[in-house]
N, C-alpha and C positions, 0 to 999 in steps of 0.2 A: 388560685386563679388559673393556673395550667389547664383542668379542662375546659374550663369557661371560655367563650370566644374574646379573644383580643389580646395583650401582649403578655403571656402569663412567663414568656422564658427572659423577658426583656424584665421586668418586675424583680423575676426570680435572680439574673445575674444582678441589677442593681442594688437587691438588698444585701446578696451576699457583697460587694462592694461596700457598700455603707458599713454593715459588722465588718468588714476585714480593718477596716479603720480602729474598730474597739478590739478585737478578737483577734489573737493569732492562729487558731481554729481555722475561723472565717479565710487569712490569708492564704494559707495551704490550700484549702477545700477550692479560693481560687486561680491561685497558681497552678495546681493539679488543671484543674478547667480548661485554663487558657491553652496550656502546651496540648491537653487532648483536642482541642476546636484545631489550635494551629498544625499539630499532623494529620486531622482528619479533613484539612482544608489541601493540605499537599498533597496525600495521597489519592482525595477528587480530582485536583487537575491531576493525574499520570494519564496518557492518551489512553493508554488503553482500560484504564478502569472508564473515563468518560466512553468510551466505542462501548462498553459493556452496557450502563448505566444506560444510555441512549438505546441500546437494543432491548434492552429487557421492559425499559418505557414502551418502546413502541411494540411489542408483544403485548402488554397489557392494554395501550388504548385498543388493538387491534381484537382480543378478545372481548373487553369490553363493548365494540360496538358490533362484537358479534352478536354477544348477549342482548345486545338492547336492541337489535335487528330481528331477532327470531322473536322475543317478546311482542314486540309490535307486529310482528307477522301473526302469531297468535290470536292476542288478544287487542290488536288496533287501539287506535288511539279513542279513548270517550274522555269529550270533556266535563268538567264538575258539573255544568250547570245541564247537563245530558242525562244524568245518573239518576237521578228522581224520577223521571219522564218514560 
């Protein structure tokens, strides 16, 4: 379900929850889990990893709407029902 659209990691932690109940495999696999989500949840909030995170965001919307500025300067906008005609 992962690439498919809709909750494929929410699926995935809840199965591994289900077998952790039968499975001590399963338990590890989500223990190991939990403590890497909870330092990867701490280390987001540090200010300055968020000043980073926020700047390297807005570098990329910033070249994205370069790209999609020159595109359209290019080749304008045609709509579908234009393209046959």
């Amino acid at each position: 379900m992962l690439p498919l659209p809709g909750p494929g990691w929410l699926v995935i932690f809840a199965g591994m929850a289900l077998w952790g109940t039968e499975f001590t495999w399963a338990q590890r696999v989500l223990g190991w889990t939990r403590r890497r989500v909870t330092e990867a949840t701490r280390r987001a909030m540090d200010p300055r990893v968020r000043r980073r995170n926020i700047a390297l965001f807005a570098a990329g919307v910033t070249v994205c709407a370069a790209a999609l500025t020159g595109y359209l300067y290019s080749y304008g906008v045609v709509l579908p029902w234009e393209i046959g005609g």
